[in-house]
N, C-alpha and C positions, 0 to 999 in steps of 0.2 A: 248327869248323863255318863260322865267319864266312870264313875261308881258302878253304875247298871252295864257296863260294857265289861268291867273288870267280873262283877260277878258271874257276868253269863260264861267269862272265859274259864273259870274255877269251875264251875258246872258243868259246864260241856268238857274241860281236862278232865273233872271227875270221872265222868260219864264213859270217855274212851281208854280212863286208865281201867275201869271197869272193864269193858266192853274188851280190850286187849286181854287183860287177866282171864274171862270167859274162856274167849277163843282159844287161847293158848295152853286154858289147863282141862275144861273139858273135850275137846279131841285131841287126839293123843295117838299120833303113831309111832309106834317104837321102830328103832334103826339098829344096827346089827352096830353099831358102833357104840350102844348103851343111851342114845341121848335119843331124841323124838323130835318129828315132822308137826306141825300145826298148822292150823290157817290163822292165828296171831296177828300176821305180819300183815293179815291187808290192812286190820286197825292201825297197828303202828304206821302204816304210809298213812290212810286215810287220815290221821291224828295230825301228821304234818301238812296236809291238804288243807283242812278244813280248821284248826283252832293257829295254825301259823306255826313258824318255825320253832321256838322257844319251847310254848307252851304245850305245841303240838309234843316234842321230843321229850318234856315232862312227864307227858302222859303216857308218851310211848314205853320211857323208860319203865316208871313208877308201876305198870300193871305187867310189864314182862318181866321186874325184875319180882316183884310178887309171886307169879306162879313158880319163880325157880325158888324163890325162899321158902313157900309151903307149900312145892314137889318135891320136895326131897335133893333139891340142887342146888344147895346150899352157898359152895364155894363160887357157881356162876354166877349167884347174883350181881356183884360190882359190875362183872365184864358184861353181862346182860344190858345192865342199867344205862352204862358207855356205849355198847353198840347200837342198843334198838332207839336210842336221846339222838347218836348223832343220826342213825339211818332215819326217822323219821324231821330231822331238821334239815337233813340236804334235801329230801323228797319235798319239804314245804318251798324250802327255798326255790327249789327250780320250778316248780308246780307253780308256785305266784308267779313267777318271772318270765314263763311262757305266757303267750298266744291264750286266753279265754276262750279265742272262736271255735278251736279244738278240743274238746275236754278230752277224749278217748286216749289222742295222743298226747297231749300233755302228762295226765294221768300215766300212762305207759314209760314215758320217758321221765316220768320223774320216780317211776315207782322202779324202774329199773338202775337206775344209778345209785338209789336210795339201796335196793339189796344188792348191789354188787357192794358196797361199804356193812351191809350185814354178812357176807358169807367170808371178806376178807378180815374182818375185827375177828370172827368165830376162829376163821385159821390160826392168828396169830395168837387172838386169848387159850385157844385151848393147846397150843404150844407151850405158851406160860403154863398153864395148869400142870402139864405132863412133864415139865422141865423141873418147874421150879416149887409151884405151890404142895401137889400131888406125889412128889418124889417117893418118901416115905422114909422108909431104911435102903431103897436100893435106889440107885442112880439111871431116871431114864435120860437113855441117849440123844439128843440132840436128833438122829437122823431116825429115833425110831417115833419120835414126837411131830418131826415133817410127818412122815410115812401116816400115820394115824390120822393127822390131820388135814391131808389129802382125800383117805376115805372118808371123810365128814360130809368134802363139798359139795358133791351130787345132789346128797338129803339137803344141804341147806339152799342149792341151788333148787329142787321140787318145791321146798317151802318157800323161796322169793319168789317163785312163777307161782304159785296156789295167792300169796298178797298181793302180787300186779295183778291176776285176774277179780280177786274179791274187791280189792280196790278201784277197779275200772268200771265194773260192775255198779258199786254202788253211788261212787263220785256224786251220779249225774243226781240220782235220787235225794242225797244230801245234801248238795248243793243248792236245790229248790228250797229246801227245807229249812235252812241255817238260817240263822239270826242273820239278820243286815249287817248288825254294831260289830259280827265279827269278820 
């Protein structure tokens, strides 16, 4: 049994690192700041929801950190992989650890703690990027890498409200649906 419960969990990681990858790289809104909005993020929460914290953030990472490897964002990937692993393991974590007799709010409250941890790793990763990895031959500023990455948060704040609604949305649907054993 312990066998059959492991594979449904590889399947179904499968499945959402897919389903993440989808999301994330066929729509596509571009932002004035060169980077793009997706609805992504409700897989990434739903992944911690529904396959558990670990494996959930496996998946989450493994298919967002995909679309940035062959979109052409190449150097996001690491920080991708780190952000969207932990955002959708706090959302698992707090999502199990709440109240079942609420899904709507559960779901909301774990999906929102979960992307307030995605729009703060993005500040900071793409501060490395402009600081350090990114620099080139001229040295960016320290105050001009806050400043840029200030304008970021907005877009990544639209994109953690577009995954708390897709993910509150579908919870309840998935939730019938899901294997027992997981």
């Amino acid at each position: 049994m312990k066998d059959m419960k492991n594979i449904r969990i590889v399947v179904m990681g499968a499945m959402f690192a897919a389903l993440t990858f989808v999301a994330t790289t066929v729509i596509k809104i571009p932002t004035p700041t060169m980077g793009y909005v997706h609805p992504g993020d409700g897989f990434v929460i739903l992944s911690g929801f529904l396959l558990g914290p670990f494996a959930g953030g496996l998946a989450a990472g493994t298919g967002s950190m995909l679309s940035d490897l062959l979109g052409g964002y190449v150097m996001w990937a690491p920080g991708t992989f780190v952000i969207k692993f932990i955002t959708a393991y706090t959302a698992g974590v707090i999502y199990r650890r709440l109240s079942e007799k609420h899904t709507a709010s559960r779901s909301i409250i774990s999906g929102v703690i979960g992307e307030i941890i995605m729009i703060t790793g993005y500040f900071l990763f793409n501060i490395l990027i402009l600081t350090v990895i990114n620099a080139g031959d001229e040295t960016v500023t320290m105050g001009a890498a806050v400043t840029q990455s200030v304008l970021e948060i907005p877009f990544n704040v639209a994109q953690g409200i577009a995954g708390i609604i897709i993910s509150t949305a579908l919870i309840p649907v998935l939730e019938k649906i899901k294997p027992s054993s997981l």
